[in-house]
N, CA, C and O atoms as a Tripos MOL2 file, in Angstrom:
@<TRIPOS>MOLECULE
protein
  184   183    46     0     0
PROTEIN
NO_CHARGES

@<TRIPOS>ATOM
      1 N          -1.7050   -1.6520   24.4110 N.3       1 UNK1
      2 CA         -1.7220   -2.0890   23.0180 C.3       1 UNK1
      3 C          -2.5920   -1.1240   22.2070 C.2       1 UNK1
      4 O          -3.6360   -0.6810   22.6860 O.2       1 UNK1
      5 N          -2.2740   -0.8800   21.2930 N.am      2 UNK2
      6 CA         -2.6980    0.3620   20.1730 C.3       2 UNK2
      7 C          -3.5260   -0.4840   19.6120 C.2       2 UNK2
      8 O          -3.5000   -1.6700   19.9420 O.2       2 UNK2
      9 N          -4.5800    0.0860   18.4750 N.am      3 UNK3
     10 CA         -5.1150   -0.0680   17.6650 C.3       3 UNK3
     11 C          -4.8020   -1.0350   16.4480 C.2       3 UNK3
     12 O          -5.3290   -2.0700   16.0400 O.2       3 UNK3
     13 N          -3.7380   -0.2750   16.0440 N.am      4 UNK4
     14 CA         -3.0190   -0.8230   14.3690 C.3       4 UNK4
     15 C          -2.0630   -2.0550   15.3090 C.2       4 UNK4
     16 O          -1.2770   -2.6020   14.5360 O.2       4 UNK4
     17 N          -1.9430   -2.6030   16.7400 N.am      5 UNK5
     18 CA         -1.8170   -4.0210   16.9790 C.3       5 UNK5
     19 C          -2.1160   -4.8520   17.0600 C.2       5 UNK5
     20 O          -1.5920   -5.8470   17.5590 O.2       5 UNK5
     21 N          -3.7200   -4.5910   16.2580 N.am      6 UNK6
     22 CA         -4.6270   -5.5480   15.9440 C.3       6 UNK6
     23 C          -5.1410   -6.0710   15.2300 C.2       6 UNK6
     24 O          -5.8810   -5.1310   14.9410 O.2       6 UNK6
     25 N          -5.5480   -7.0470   14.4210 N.am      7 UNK7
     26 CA         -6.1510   -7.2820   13.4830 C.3       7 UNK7
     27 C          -4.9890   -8.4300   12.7740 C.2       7 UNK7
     28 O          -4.2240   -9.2110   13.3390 O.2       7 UNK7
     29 N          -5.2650   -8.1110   11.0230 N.am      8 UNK8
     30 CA         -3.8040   -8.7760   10.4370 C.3       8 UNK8
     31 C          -2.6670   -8.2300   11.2080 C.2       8 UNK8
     32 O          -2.0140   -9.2150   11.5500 O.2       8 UNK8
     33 N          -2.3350   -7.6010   11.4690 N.am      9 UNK9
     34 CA         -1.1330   -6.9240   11.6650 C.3       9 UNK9
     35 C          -0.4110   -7.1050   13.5580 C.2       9 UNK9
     36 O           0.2560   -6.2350   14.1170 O.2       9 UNK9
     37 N          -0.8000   -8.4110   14.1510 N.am     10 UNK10
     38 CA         -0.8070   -8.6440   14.7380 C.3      10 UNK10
     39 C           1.3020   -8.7950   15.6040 C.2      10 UNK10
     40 O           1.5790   -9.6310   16.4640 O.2      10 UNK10
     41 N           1.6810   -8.4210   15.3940 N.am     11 UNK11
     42 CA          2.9900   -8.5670   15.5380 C.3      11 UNK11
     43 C           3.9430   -6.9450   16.6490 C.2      11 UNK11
     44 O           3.6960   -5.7400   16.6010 O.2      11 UNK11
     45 N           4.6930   -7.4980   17.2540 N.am     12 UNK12
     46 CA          5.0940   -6.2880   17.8950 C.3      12 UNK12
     47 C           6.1520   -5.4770   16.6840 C.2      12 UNK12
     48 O           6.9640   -5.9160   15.8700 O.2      12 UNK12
     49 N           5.6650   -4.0610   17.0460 N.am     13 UNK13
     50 CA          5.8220   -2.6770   16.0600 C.3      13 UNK13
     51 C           5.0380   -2.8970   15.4840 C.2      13 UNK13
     52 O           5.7130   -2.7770   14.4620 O.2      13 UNK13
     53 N           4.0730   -3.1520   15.1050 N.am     14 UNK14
     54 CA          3.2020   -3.1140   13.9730 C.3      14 UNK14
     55 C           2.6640   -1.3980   14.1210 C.2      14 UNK14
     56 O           2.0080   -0.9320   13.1900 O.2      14 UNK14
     57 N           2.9400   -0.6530   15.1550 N.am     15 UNK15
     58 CA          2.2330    0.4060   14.7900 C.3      15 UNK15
     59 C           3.4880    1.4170   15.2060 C.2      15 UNK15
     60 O           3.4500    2.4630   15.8540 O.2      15 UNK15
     61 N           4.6630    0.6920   14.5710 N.am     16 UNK16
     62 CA          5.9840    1.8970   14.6430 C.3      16 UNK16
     63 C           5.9740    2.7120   13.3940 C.2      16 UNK16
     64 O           5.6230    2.0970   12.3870 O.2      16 UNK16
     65 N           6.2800    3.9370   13.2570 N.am     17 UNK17
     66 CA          6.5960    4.3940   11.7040 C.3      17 UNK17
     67 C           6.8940    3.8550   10.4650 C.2      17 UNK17
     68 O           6.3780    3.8800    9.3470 O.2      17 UNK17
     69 N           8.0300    3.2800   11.0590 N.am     18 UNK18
     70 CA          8.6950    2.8050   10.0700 C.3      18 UNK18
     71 C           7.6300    1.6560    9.1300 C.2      18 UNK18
     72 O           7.6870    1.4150    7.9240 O.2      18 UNK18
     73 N           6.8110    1.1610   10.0290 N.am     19 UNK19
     74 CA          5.8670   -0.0140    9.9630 C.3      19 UNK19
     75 C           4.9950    0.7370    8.6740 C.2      19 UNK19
     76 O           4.8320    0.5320    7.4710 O.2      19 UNK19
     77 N           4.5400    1.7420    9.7070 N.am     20 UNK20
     78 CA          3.1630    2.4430    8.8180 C.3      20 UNK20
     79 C           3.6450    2.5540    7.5600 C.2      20 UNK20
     80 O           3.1850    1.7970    6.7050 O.2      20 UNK20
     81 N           4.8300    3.6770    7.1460 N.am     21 UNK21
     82 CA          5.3730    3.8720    5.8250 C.3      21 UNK21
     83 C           5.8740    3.1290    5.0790 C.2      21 UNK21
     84 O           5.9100    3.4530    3.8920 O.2      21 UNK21
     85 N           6.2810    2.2220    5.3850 N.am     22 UNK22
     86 CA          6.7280    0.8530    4.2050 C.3      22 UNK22
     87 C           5.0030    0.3650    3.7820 C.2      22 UNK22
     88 O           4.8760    0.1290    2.5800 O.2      22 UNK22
     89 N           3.6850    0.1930    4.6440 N.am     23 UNK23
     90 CA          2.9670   -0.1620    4.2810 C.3      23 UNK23
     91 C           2.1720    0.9300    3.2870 C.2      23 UNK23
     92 O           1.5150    0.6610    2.2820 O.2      23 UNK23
     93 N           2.4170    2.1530    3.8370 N.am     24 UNK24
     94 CA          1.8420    3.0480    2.8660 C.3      24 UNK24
     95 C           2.5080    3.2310    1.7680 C.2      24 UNK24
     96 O           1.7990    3.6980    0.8760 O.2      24 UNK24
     97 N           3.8410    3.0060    1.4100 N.am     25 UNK25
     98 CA          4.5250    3.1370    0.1280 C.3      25 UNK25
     99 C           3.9070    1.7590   -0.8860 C.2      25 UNK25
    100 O           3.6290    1.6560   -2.0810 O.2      25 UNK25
    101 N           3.8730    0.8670    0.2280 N.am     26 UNK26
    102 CA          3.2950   -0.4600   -0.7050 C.3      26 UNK26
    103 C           2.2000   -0.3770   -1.1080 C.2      26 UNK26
    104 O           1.9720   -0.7800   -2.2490 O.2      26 UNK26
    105 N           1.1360    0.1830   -0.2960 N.am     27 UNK27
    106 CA         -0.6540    0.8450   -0.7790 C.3      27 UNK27
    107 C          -0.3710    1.5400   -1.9910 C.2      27 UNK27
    108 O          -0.8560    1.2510   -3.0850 O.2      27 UNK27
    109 N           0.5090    2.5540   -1.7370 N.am     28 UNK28
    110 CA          0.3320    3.8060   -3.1310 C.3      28 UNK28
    111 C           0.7350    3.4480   -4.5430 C.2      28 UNK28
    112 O           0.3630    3.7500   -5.6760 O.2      28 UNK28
    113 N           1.8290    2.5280   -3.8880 N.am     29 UNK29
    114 CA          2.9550    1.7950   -5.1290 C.3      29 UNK29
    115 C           1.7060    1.0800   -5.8440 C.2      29 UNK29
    116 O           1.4650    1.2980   -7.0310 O.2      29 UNK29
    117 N           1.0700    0.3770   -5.2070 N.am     30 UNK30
    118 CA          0.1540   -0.9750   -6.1220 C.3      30 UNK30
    119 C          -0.8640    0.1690   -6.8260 C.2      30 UNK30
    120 O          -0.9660    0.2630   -8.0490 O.2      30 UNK30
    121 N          -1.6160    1.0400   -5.8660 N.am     31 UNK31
    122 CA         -2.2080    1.5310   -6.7220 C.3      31 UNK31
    123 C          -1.7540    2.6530   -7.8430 C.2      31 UNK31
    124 O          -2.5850    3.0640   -8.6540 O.2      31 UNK31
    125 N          -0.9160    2.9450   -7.8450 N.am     32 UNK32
    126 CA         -0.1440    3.8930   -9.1860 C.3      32 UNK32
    127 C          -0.0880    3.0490   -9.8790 C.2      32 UNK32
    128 O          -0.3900    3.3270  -11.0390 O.2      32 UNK32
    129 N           0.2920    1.6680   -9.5980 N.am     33 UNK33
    130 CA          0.7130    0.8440  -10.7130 C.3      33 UNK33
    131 C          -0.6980    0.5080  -11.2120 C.2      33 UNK33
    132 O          -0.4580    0.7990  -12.3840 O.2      33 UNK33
    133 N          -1.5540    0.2520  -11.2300 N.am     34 UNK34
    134 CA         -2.7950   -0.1050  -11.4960 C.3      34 UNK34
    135 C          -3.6670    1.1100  -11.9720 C.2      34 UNK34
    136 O          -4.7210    0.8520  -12.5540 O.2      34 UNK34
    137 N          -3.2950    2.4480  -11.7620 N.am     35 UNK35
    138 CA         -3.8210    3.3130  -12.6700 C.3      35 UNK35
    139 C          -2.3920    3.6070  -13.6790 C.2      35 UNK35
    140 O          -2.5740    4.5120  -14.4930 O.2      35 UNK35
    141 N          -1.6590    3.2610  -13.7000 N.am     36 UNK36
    142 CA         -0.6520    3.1030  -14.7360 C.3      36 UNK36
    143 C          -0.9830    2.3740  -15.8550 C.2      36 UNK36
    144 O          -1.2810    2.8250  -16.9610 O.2      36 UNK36
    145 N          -0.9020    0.9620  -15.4360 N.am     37 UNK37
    146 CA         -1.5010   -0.0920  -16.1730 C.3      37 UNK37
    147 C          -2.9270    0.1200  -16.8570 C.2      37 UNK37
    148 O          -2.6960    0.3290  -18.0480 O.2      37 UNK37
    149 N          -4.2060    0.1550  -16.6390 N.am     38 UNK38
    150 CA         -5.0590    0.8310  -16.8800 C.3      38 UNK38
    151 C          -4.9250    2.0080  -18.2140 C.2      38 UNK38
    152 O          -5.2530    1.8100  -19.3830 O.2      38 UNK38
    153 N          -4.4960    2.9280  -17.7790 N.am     39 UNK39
    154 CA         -3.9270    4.1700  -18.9060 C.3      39 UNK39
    155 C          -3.5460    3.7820  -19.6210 C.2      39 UNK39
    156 O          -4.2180    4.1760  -20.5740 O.2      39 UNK39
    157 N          -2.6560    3.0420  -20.0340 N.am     40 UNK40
    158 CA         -1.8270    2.6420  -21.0830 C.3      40 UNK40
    159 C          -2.2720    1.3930  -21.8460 C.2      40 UNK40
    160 O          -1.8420    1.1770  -22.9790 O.2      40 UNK40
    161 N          -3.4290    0.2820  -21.0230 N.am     41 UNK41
    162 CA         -4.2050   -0.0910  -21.7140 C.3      41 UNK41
    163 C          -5.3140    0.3300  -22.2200 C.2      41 UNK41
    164 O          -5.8190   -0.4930  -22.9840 O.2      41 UNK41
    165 N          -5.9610    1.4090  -22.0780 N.am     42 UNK42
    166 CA         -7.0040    2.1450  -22.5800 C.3      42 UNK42
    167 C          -6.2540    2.6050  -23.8930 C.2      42 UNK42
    168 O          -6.7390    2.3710  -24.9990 O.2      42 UNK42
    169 N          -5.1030    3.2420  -23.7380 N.am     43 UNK43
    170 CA         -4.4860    4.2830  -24.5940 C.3      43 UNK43
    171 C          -3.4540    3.9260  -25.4490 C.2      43 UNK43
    172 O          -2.6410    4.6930  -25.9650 O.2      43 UNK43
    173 N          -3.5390    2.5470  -25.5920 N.am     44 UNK44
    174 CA         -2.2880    1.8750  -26.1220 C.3      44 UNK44
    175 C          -2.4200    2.1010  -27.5980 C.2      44 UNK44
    176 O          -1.3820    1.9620  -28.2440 O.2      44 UNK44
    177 N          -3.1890    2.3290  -28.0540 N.am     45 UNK45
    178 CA         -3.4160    2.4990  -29.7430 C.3      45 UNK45
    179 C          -3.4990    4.0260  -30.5130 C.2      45 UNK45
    180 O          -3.4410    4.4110  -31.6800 O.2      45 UNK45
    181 N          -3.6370    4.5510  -29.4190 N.am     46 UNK46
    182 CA         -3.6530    5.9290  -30.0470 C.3      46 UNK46
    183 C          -2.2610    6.5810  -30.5190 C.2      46 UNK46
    184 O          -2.2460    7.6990  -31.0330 O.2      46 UNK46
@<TRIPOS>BOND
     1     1     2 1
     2     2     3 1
     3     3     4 2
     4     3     5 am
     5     5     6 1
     6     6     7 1
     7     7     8 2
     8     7     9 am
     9     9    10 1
    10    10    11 1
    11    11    12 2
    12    11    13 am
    13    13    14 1
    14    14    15 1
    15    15    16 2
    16    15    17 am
    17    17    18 1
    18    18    19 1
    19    19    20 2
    20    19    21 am
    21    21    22 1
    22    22    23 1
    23    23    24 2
    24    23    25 am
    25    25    26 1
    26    26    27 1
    27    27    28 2
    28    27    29 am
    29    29    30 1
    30    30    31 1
    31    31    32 2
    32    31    33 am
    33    33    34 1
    34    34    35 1
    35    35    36 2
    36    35    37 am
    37    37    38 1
    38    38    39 1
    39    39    40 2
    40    39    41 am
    41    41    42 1
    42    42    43 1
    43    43    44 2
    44    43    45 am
    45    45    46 1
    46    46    47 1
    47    47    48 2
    48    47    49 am
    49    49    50 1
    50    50    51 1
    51    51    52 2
    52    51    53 am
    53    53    54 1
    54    54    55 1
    55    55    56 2
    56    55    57 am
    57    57    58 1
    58    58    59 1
    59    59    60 2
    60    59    61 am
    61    61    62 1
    62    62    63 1
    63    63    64 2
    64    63    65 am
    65    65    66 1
    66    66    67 1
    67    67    68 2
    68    67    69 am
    69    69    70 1
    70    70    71 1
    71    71    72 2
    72    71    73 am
    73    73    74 1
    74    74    75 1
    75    75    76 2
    76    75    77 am
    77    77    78 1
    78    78    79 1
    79    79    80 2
    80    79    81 am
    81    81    82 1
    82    82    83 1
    83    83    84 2
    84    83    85 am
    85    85    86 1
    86    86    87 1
    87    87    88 2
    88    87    89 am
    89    89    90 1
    90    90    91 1
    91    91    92 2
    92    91    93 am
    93    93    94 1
    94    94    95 1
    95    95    96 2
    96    95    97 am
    97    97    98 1
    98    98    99 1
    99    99   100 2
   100    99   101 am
   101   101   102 1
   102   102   103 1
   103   103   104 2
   104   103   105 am
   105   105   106 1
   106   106   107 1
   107   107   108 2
   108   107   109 am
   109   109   110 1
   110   110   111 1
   111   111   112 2
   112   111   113 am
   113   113   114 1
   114   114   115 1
   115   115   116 2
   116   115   117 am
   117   117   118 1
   118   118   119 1
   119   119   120 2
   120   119   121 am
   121   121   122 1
   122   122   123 1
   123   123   124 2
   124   123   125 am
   125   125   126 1
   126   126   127 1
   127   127   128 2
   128   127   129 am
   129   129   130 1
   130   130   131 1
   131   131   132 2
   132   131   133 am
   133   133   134 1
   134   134   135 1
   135   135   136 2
   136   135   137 am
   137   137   138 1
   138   138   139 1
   139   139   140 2
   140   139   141 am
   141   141   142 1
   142   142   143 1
   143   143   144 2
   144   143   145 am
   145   145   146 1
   146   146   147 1
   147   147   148 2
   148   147   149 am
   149   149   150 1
   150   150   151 1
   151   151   152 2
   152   151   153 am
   153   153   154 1
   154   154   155 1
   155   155   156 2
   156   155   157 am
   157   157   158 1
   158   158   159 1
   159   159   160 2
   160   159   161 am
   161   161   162 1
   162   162   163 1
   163   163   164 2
   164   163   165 am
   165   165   166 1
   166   166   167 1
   167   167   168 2
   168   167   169 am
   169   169   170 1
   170   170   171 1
   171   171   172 2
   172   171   173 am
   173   173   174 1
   174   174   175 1
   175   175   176 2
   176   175   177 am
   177   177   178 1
   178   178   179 1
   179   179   180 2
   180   179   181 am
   181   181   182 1
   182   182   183 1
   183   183   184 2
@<TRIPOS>SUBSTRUCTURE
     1 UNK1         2 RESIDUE 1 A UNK
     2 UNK2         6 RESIDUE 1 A UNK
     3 UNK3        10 RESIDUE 1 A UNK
     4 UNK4        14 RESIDUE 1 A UNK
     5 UNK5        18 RESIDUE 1 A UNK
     6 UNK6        22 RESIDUE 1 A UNK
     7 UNK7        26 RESIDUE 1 A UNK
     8 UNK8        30 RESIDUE 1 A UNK
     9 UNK9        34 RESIDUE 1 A UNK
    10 UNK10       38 RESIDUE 1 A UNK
    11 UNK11       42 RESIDUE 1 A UNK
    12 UNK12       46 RESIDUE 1 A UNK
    13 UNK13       50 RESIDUE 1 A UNK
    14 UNK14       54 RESIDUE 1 A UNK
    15 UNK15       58 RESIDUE 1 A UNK
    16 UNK16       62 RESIDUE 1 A UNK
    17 UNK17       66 RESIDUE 1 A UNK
    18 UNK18       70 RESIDUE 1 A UNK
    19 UNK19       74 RESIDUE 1 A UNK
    20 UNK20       78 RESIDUE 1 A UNK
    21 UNK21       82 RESIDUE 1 A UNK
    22 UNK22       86 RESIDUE 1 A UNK
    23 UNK23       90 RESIDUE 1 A UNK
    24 UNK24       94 RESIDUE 1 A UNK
    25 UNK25       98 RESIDUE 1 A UNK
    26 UNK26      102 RESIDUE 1 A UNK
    27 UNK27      106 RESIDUE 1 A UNK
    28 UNK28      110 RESIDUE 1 A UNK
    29 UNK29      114 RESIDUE 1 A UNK
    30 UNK30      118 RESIDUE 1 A UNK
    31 UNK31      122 RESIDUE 1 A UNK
    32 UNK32      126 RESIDUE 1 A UNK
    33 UNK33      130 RESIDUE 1 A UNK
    34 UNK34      134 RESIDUE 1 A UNK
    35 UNK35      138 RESIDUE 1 A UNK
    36 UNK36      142 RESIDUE 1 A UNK
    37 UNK37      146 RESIDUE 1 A UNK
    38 UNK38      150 RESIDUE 1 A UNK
    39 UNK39      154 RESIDUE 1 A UNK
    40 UNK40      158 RESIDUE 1 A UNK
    41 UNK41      162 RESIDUE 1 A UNK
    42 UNK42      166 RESIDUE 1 A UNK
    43 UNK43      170 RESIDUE 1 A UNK
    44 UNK44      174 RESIDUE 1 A UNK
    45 UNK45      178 RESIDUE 1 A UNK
    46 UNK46      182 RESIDUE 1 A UNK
């Protein structure tokens, strides 16, 4: 048993590719969106 089969992520594949990259698209996604959001509320008046 690996590492990333532990914790929350407790489930078999949890540490297949496919696993990792859907979770890393979902990490990057939230945070773009949140320096998105951010920007455009700072900058909404200009």
């Amino acid at each position: 048993m690996t590492d990333l089969n532990r914790g929350i992520m407790k489930f078999k594949g949890a540490d297949s590719p496919s696993a990792i990259a859907v979770s890393a698209i979902l990490i990057l996604g939230a945070i773009a969106a949140l320096i998105w959001f951010a920007y455009h509320s700072a900058y909404s008046g200009v």
